[in-house]
Backbone as JSON, one array per atom type, in Angstrom:
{
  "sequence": "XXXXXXXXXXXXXXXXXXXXXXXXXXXXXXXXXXXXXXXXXXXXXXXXXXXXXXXXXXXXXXXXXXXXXXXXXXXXXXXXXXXXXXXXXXXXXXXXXXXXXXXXXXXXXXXXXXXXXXXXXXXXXXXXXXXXXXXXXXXXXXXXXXXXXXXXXXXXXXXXXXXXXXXXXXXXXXXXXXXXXXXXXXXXXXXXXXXXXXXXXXXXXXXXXXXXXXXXXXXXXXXXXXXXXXXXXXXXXXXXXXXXXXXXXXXXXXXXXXXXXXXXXXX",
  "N": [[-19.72, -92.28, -12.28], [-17.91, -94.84, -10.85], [-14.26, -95.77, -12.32], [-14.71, -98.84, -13.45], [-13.16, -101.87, -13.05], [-14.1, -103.51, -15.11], [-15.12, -101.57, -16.85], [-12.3, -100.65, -17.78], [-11.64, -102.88, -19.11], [-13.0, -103.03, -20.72], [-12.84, -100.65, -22.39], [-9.7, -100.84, -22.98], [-9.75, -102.62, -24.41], [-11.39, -101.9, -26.64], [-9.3, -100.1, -27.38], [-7.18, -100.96, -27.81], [-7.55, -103.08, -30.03], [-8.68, -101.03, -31.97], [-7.44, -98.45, -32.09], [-5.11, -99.16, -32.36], [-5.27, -100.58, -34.65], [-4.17, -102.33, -37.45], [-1.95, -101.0, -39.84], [-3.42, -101.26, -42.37], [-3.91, -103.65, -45.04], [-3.41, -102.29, -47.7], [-0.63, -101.21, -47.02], [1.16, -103.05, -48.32], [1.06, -102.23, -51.05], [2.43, -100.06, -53.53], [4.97, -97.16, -52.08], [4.71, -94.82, -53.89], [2.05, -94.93, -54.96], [-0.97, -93.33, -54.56], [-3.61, -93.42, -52.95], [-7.05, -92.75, -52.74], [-8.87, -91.54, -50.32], [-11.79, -91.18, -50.23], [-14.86, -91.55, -51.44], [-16.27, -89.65, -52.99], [-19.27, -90.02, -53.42], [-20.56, -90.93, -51.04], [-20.42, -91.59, -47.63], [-19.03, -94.23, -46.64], [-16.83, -95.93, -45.57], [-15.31, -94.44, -43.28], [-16.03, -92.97, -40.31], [-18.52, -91.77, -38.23], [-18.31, -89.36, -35.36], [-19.77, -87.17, -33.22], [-19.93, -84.9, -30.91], [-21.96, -85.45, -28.0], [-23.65, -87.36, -29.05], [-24.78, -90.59, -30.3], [-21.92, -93.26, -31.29], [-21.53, -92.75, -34.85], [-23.82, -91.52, -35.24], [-24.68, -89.3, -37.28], [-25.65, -86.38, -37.11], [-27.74, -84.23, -37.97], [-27.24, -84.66, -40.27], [-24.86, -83.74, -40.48], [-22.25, -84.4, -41.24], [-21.69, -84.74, -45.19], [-21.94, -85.95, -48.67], [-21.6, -84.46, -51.77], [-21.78, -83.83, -55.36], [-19.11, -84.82, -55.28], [-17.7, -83.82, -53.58], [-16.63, -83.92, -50.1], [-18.75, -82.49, -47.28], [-19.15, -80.49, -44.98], [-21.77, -78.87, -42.95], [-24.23, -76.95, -41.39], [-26.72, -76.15, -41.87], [-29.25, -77.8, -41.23], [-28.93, -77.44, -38.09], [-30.64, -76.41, -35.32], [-29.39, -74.82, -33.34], [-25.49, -74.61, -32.35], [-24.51, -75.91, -29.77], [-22.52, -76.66, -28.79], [-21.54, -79.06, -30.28], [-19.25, -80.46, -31.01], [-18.1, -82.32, -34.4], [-16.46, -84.81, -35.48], [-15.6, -86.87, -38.65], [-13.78, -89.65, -38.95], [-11.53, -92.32, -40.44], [-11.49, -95.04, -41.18], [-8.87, -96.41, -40.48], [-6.44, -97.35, -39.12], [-3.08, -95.47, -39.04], [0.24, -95.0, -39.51], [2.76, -94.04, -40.87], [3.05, -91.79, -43.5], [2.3, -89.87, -45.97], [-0.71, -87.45, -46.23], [-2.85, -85.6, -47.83], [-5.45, -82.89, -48.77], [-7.78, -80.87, -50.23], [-8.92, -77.44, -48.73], [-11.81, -75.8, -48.37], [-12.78, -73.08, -46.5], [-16.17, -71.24, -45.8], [-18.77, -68.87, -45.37], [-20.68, -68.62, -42.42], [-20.44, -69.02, -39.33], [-22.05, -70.91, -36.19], [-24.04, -69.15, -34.23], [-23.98, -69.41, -31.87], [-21.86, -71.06, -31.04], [-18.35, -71.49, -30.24], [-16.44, -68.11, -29.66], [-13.67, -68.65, -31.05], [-13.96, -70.85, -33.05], [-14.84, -69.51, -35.06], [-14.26, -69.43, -38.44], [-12.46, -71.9, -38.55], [-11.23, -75.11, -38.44], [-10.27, -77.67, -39.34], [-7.74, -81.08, -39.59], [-7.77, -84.05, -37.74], [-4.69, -85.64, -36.5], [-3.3, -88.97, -35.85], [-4.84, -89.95, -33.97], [-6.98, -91.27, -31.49], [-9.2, -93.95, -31.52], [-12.67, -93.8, -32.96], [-14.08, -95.05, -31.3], [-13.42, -95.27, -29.11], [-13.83, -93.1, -27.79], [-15.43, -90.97, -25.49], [-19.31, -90.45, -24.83], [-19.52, -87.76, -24.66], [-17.17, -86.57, -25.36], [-15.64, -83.88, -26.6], [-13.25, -83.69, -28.83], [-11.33, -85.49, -30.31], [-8.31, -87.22, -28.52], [-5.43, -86.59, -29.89], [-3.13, -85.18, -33.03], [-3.92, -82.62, -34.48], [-3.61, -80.5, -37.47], [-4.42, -77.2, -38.34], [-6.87, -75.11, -39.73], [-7.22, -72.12, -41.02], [-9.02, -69.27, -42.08], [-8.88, -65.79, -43.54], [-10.14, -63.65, -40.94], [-10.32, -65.13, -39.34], [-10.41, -65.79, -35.78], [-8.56, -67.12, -33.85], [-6.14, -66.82, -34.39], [-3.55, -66.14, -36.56], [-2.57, -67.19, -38.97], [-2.81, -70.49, -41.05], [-2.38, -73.68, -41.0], [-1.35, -74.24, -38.38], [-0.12, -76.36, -35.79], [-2.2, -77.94, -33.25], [-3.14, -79.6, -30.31], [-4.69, -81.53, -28.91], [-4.96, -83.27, -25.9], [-2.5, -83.94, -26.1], [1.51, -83.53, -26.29], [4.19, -82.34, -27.93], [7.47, -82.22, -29.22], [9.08, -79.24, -30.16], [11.42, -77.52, -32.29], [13.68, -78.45, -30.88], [12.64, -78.71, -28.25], [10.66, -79.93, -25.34], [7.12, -78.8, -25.71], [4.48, -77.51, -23.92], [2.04, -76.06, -25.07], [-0.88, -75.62, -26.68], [-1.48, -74.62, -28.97], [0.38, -74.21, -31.7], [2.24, -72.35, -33.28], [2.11, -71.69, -37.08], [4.4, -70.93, -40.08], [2.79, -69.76, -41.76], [0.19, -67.95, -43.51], [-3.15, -66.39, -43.5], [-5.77, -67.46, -45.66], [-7.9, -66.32, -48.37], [-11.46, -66.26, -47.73], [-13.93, -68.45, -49.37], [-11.84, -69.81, -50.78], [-9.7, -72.31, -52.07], [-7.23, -74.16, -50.66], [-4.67, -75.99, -50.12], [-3.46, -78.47, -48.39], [-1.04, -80.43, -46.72], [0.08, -83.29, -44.54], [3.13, -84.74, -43.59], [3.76, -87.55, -42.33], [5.76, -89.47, -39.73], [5.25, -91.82, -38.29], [6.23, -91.68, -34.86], [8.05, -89.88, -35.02], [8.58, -87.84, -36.25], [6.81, -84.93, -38.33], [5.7, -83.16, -40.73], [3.84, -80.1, -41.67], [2.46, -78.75, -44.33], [1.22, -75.87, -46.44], [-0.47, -75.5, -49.52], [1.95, -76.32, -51.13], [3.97, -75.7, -49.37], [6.88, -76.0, -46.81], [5.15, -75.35, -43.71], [5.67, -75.86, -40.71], [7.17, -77.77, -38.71], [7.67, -80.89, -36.42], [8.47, -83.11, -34.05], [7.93, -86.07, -32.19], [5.47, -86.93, -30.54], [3.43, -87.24, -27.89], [1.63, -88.52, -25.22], [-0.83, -86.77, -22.99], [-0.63, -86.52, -19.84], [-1.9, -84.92, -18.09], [-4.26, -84.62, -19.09], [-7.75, -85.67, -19.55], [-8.41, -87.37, -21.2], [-6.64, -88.77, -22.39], [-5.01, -89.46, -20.12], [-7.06, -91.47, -19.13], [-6.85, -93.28, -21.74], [-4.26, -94.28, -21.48], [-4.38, -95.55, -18.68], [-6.05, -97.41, -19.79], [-4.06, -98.79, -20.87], [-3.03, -97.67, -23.24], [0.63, -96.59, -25.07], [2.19, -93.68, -23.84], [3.99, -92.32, -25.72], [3.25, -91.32, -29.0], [2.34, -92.71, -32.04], [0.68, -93.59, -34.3], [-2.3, -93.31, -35.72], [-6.13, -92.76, -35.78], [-7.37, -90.69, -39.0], [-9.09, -87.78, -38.83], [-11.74, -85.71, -40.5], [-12.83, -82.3, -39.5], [-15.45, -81.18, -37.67], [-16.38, -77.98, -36.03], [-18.46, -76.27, -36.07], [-18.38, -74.34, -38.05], [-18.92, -74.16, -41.65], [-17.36, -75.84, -44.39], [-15.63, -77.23, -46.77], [-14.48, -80.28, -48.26], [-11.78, -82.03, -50.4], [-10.08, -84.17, -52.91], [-8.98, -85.71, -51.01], [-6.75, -87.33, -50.02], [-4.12, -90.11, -49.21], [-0.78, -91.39, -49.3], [1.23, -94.0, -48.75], [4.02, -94.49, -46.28], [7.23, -96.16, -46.41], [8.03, -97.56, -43.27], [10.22, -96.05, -41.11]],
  "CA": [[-19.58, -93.71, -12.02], [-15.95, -95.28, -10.75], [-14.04, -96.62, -13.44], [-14.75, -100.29, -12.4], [-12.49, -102.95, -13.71], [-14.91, -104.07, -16.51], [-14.79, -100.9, -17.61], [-10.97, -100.38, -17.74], [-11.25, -103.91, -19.64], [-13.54, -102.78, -21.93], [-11.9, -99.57, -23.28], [-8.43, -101.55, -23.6], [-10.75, -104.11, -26.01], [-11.31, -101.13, -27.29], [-8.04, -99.74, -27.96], [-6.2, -102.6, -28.64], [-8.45, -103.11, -31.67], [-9.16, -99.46, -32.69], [-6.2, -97.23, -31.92], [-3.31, -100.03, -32.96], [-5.57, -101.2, -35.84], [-3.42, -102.57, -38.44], [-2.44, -100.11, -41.08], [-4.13, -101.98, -43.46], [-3.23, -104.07, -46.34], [-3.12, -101.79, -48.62], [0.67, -100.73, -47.21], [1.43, -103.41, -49.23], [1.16, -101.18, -52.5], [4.04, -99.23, -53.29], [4.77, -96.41, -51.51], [3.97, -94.08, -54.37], [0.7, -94.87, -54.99], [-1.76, -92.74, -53.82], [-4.89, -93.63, -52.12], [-8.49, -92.01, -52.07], [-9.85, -92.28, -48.94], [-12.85, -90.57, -49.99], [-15.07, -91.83, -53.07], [-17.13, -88.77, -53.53], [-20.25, -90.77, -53.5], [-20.78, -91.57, -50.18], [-19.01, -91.89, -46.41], [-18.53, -95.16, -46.87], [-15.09, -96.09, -45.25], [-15.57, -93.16, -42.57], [-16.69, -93.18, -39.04], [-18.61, -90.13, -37.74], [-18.51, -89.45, -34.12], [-20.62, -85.99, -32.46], [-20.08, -84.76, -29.3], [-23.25, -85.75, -27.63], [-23.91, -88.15, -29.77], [-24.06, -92.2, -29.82], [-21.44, -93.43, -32.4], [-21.82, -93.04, -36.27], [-24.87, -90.94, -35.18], [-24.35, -88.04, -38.38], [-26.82, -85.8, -36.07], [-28.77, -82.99, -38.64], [-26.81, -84.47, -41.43], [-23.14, -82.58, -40.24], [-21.1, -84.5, -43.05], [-22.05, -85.17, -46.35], [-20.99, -85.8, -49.86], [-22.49, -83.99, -52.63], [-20.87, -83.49, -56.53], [-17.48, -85.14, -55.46], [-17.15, -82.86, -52.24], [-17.29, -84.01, -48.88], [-19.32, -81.47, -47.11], [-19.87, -80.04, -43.02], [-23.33, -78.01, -42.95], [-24.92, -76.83, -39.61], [-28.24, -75.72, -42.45], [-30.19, -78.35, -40.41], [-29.52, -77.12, -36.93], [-31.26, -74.71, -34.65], [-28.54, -74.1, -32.42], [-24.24, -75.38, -32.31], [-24.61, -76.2, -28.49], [-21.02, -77.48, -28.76], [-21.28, -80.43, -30.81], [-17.88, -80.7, -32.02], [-17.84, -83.27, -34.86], [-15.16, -85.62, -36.27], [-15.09, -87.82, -39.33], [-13.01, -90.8, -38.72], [-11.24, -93.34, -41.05], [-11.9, -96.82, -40.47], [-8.19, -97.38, -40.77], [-5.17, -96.16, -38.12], [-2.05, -95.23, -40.34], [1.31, -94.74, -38.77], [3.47, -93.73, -41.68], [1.75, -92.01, -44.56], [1.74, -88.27, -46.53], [-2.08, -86.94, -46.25], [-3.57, -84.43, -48.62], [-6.6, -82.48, -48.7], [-7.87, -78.8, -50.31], [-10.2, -77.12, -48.2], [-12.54, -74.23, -48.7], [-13.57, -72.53, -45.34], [-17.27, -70.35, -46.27], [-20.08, -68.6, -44.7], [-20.11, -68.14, -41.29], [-20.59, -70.55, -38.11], [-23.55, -70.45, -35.76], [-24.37, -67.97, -33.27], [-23.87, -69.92, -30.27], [-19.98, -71.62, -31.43], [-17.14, -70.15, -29.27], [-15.79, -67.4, -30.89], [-12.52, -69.07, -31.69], [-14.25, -71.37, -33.94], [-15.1, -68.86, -36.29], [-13.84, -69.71, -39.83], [-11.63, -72.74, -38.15], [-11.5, -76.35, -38.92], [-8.75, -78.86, -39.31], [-7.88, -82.53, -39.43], [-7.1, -84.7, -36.48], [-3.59, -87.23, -36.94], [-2.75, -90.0, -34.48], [-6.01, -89.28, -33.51], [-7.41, -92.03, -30.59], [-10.42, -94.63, -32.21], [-13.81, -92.99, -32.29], [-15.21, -95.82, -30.3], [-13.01, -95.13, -27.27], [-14.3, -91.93, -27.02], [-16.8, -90.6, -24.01], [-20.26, -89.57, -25.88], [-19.9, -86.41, -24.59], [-16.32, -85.69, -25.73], [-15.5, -82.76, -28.13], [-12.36, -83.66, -29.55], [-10.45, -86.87, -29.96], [-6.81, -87.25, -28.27], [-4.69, -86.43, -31.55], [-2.54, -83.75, -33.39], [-4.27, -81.41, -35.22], [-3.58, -79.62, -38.9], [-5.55, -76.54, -38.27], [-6.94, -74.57, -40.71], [-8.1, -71.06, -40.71], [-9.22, -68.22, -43.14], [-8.77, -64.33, -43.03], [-11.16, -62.83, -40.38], [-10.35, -65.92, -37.67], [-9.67, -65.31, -34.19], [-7.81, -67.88, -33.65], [-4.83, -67.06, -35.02], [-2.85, -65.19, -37.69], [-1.98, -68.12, -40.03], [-3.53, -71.94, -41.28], [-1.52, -75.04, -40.92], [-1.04, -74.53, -37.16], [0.05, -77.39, -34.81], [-2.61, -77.74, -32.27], [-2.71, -80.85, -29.25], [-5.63, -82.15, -27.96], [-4.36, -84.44, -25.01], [-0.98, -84.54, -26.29], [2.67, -82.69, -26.54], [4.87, -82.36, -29.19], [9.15, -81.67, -29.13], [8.84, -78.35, -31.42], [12.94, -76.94, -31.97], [14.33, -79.1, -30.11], [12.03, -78.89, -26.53], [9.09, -80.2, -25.23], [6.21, -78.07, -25.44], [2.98, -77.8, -23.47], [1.47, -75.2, -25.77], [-1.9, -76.28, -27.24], [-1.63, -74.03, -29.92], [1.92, -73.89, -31.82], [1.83, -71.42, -34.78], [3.07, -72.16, -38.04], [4.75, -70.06, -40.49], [2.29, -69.79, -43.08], [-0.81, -67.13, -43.79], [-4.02, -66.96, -43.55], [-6.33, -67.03, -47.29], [-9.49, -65.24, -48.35], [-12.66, -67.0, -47.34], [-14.44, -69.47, -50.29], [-10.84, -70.1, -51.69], [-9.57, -73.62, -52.4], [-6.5, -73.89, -49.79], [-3.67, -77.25, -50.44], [-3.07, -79.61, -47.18], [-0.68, -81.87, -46.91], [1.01, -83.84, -43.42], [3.85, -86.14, -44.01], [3.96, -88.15, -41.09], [6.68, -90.25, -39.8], [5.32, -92.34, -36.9], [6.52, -90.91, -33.76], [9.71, -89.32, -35.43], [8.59, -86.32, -37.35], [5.49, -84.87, -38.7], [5.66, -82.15, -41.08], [2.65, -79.19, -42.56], [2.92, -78.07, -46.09], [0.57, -75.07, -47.12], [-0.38, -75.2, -50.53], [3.48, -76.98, -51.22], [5.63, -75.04, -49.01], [6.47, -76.07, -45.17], [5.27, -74.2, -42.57], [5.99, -76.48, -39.65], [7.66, -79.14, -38.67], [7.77, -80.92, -35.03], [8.38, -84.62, -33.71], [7.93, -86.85, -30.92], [4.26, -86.31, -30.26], [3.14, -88.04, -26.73], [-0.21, -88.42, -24.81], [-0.37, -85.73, -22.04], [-0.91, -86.66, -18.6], [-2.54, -84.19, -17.31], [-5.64, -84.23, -19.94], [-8.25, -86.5, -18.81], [-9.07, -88.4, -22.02], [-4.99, -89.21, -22.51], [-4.81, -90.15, -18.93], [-7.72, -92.31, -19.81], [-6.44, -94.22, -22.55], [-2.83, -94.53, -20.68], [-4.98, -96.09, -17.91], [-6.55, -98.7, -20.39], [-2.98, -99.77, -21.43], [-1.92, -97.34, -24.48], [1.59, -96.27, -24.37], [2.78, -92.44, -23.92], [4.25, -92.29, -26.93], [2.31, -91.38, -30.27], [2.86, -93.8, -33.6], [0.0, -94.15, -35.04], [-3.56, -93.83, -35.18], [-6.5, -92.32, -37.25], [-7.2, -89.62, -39.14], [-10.68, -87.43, -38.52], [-11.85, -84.19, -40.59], [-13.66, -81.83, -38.02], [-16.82, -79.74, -37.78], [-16.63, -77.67, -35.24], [-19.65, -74.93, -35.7], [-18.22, -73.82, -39.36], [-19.2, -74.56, -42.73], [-16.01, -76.16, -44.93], [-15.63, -77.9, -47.88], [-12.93, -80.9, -48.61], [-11.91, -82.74, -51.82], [-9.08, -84.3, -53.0], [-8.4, -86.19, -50.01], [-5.86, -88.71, -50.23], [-2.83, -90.57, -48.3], [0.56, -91.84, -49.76], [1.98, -94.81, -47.11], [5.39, -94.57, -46.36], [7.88, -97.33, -45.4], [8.27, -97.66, -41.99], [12.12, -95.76, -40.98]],
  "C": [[-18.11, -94.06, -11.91], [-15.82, -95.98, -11.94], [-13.15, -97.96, -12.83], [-13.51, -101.42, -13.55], [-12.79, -103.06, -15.09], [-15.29, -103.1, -17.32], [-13.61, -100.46, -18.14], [-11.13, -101.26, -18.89], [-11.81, -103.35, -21.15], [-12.92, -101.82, -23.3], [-10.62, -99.93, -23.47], [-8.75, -102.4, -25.13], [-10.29, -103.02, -27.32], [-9.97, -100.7, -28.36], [-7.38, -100.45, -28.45], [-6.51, -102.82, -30.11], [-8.72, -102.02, -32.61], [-8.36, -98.7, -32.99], [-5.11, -97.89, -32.03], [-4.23, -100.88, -34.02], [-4.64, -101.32, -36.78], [-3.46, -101.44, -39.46], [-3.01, -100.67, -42.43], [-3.31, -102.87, -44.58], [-2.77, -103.37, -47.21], [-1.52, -100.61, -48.46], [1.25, -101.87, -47.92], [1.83, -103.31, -50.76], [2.56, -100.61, -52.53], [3.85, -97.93, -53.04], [4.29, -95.02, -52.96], [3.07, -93.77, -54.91], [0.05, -94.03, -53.74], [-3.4, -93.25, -53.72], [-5.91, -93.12, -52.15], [-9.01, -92.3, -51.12], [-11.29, -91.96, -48.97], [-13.92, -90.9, -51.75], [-16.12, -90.83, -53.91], [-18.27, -88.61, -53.7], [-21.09, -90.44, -52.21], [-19.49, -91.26, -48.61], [-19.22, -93.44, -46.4], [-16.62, -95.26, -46.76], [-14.22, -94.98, -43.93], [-16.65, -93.33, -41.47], [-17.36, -91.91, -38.48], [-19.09, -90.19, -36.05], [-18.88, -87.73, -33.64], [-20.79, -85.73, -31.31], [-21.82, -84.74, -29.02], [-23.94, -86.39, -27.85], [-23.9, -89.4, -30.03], [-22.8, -91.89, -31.55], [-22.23, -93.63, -33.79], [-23.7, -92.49, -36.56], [-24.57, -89.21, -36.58], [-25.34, -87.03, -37.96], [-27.07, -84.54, -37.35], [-27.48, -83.2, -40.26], [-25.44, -83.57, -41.77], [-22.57, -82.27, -41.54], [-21.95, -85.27, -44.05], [-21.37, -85.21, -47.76], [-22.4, -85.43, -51.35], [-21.24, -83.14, -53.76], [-19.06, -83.52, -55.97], [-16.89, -84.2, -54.12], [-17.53, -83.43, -51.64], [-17.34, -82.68, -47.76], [-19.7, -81.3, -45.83], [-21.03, -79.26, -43.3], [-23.94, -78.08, -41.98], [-26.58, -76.31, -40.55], [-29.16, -76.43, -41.56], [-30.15, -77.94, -38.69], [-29.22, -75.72, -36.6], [-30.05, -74.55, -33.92], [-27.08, -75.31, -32.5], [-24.17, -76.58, -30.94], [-23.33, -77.54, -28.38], [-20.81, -78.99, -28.98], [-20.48, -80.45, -31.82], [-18.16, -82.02, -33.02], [-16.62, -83.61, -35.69], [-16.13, -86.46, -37.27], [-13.97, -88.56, -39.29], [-12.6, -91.95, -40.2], [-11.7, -94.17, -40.7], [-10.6, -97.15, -40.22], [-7.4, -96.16, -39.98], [-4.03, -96.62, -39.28], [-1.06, -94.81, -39.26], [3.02, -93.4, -39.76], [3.2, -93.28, -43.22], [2.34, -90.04, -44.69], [0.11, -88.27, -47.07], [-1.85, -85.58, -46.7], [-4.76, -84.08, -48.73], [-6.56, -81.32, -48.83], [-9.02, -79.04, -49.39], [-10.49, -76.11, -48.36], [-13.2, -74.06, -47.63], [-14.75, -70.98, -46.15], [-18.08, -69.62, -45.42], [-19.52, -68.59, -43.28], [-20.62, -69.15, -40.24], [-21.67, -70.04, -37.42], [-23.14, -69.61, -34.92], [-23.49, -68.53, -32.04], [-22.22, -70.68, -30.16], [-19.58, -70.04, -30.91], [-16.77, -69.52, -30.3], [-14.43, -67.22, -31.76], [-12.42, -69.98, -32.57], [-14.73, -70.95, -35.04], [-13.79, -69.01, -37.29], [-12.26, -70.44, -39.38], [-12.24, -73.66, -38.23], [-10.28, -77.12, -38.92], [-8.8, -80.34, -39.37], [-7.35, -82.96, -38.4], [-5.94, -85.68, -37.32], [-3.61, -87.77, -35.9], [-4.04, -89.78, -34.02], [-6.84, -90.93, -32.68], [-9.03, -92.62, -31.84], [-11.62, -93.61, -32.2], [-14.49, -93.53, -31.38], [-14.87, -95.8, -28.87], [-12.99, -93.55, -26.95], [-15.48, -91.71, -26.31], [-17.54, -90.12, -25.44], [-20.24, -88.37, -25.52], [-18.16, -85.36, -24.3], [-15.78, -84.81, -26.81], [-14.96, -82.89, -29.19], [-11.42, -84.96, -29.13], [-8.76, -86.54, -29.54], [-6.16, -87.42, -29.81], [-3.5, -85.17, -31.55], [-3.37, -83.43, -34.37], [-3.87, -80.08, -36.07], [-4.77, -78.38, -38.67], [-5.75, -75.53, -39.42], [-7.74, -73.54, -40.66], [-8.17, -69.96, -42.0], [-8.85, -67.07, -42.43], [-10.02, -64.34, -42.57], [-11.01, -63.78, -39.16], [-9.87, -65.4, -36.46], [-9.23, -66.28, -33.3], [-6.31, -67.91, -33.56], [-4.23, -66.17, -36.47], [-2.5, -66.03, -39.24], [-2.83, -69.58, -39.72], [-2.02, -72.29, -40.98], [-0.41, -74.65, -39.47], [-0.89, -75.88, -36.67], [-1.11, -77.36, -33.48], [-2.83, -79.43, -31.37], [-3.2, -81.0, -28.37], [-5.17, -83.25, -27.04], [-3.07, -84.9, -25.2], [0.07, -83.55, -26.18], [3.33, -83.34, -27.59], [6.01, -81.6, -28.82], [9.07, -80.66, -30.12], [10.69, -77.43, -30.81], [13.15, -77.07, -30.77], [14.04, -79.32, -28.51], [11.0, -79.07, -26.28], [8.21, -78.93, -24.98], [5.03, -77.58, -25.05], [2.06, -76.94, -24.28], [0.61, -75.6, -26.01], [-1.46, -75.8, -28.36], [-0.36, -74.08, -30.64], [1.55, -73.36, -33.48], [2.79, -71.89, -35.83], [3.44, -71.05, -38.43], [4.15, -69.56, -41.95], [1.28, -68.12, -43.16], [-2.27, -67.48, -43.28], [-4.59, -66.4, -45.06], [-7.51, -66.96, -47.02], [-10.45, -66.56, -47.95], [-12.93, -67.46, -48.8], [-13.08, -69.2, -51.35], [-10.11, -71.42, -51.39], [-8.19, -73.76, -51.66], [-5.73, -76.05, -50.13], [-3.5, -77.53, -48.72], [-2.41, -80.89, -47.36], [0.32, -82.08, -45.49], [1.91, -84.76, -44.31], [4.08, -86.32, -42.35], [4.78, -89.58, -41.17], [6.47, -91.24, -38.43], [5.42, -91.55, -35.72], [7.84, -89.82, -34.05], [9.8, -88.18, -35.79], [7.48, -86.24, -38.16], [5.75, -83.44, -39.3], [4.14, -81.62, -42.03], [3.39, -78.8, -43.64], [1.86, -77.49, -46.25], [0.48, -75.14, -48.79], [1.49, -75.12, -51.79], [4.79, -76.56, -50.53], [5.42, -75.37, -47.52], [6.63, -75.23, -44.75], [5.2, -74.49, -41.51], [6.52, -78.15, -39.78], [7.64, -79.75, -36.82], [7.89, -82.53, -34.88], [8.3, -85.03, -32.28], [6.46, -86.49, -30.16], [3.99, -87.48, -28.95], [2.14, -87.33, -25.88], [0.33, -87.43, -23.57], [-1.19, -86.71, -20.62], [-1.74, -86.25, -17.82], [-4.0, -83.9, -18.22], [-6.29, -85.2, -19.79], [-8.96, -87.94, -19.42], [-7.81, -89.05, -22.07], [-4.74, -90.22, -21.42], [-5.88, -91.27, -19.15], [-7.49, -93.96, -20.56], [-4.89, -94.88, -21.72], [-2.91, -95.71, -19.41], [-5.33, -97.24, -18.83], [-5.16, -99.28, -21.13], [-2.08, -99.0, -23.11], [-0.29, -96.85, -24.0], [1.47, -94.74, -24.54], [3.08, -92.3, -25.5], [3.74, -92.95, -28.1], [2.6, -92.06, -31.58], [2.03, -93.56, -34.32], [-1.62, -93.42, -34.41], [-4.86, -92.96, -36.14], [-6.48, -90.94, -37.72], [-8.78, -88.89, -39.38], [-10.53, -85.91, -38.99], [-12.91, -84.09, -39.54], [-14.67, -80.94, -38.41], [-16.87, -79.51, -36.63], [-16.94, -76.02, -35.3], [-19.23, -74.05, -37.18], [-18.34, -74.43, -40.46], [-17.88, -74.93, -43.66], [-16.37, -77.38, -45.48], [-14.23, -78.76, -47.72], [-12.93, -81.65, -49.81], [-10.75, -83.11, -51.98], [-8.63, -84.85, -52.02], [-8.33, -87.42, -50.0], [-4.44, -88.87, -49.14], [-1.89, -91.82, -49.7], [1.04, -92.78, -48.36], [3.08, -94.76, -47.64], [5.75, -95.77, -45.72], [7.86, -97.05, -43.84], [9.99, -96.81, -41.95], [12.36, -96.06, -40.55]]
}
C-alpha cells in the first residue's frame, strides 16, 4: 500500500508522542537514586511488542514474571518462525545509567537462525513500540548484546550492535552492524552484570560485570534501513537522543533481574 499522507500523519502522531515522550517526572529525583523499572510481580509499566503480532499481544506467554525474575520462555510454542520479541518501557529516557543481570539457559528452538543461539540483549534509543510495522523484528535502536560460551555470534557479550542506526566508534563513523566489545563470553546458567551509561547523543558506554568494554558516541538513524528511513520520513530527526528501552526474545530462553536505571542530568 503507498504511504498515503494520512498515513505519514499518523506515524508522526505517533512519534511525536512515543519516541520524544517526556522522560518522565521522575527525573526530578536526584540523580542518584535508583529506579526499578521492574516490580517483580507483574509487567506492569512494560509494553510488549512480537513480530507478527498486534501490539501488547504477549503471544504463548514470551515474557513473564515469576519469583522476582522477569522471564522469556518459547515452552508454549511449537515452532520460533521468527518472532523476534521486545519488551518496551512505557517511558523514553535520554540520559540515564541502566542495569540488569542476565542468565542466558537451555537452548533456543529448532527453527531460530543460528546466530540467535544463546543471544539476547537490550534495545537503547530504541523507536516507540507503536510505530513499529506488525511484522517488524527489531525496533530502530542500539543494542547491548549479550551472549554466552557456545554462541555463534560472536566471541564476547556486551557487543554494540545497530538496528537502523550508526554509531562514531574511535573516532569514525561506522556502518558495521555488529561492533565487538572487549569483554568475554560466560558459562551458560550464570548470573552475568549489565550496565549502559548513556549520555543522550554524546556517549554511551557498556560495562561487563563493572569493567568497560566499549564505549562509542553519536548514534544516528541510518538511511539506508527502511524502518529509520521510515521514521525520518514521519518527521524524526537523524540524530539519536533519546528513546526507550526494550529487553529482547529472540528464539532463546534468558532470565533478567535487578533491572534498574539511574537518570542523569542532562550535559
Amino acid at each position: 500500500m503507498p504511504f498515503s499522507s494520512l498515513n505519514r500523519l499518523l506515524l508522526l502522531l505517533s512519534f511525536v508522542l512515543l519516541f520524544f515522550t517526556p522522560t518522565s517526572s521522575a527525573q526530578t529525583t536526584e540523580a542518584s537514586d535508583w529506579i526499578s523499572l521492574f516490580n517483580g510481580e507483574n509487567l506492569d509499566g512494560w509494553t510488549v511488542k512480537i513480530n507478527g503480532h498486534a501490539l501488547n499481544d504477549n503471544a504463548f506467554d514470551t515474557f513473564y514474571a515469576e519469583d522476582g525474575i522477569l522471564k522469556v520462555s518459547y515452552d508454549k510454542y511449537d515452532q520460533f518462525d521468527m518472532q523476534f520479541g521486545h519488551l518496551f518501557t512505557n517511558i523514553a529516557y535520554s540520559h540515564y545509567v541502566f542495569r540488569v543481570d542476565y542468565k542466558i539457559f537451555g537452548s533456543g528452538l529448532a527453527d531460530a537462525p543460528s546466530w540467535a543461539l544463546l543471544n539476547s540483549g537490550v534495545m537503547l534509543h530504541a523507536q516507540s513500540p507503536q510505530s513499529m510495522r506488525i511484522d517488524q523484528g527489531f525496533p530502530v535502536s542500539l543494542e547491548g548484546q549479550f551472549l554466552a560460551e557456545g554462541a555463534t555470534a560472536g566471541t564476547q557479550t556486551g557487543n554494540a550492535v545497530t538496528p537502523g542506526t550508526h554509531i562514531i566508534y574511535n573516532g569514525a563513523l561506522t556502518t558495521d552492524h555488529i561492533i565487538d566489545s572487549s569483554s568475554k563470553l560466560y558459562p551458560l546458567d550464570e548470573w552475568v552484570s549489565f550496565e549502559a551509561e548513556v549520555h543522550g547523543h554524546d556517549l554511551v558506554i557498556f560495562r561487563v560485570n563493572g569493567e568497560e568494554v566499549i564505549r562509542f558516541t553519536h548514534p544516528q538513524l541510518d538511511e539506508s534501513d527502511q524502518d529509520a528511513l521510515r521514521l525520518m520520513q514521519a518527521g524524526a530527526r537523524k540524530k539519536v537522543s533519546q528513546g526507550f528501552i526494550a529487553l529482547q526474545a529472540e528464539g532463546q530462553p534468558i532470565w533478567f533481574k535487578n533491572i534498574q536505571i539511574k537518570l542523569l542530568p542532562d550535559d
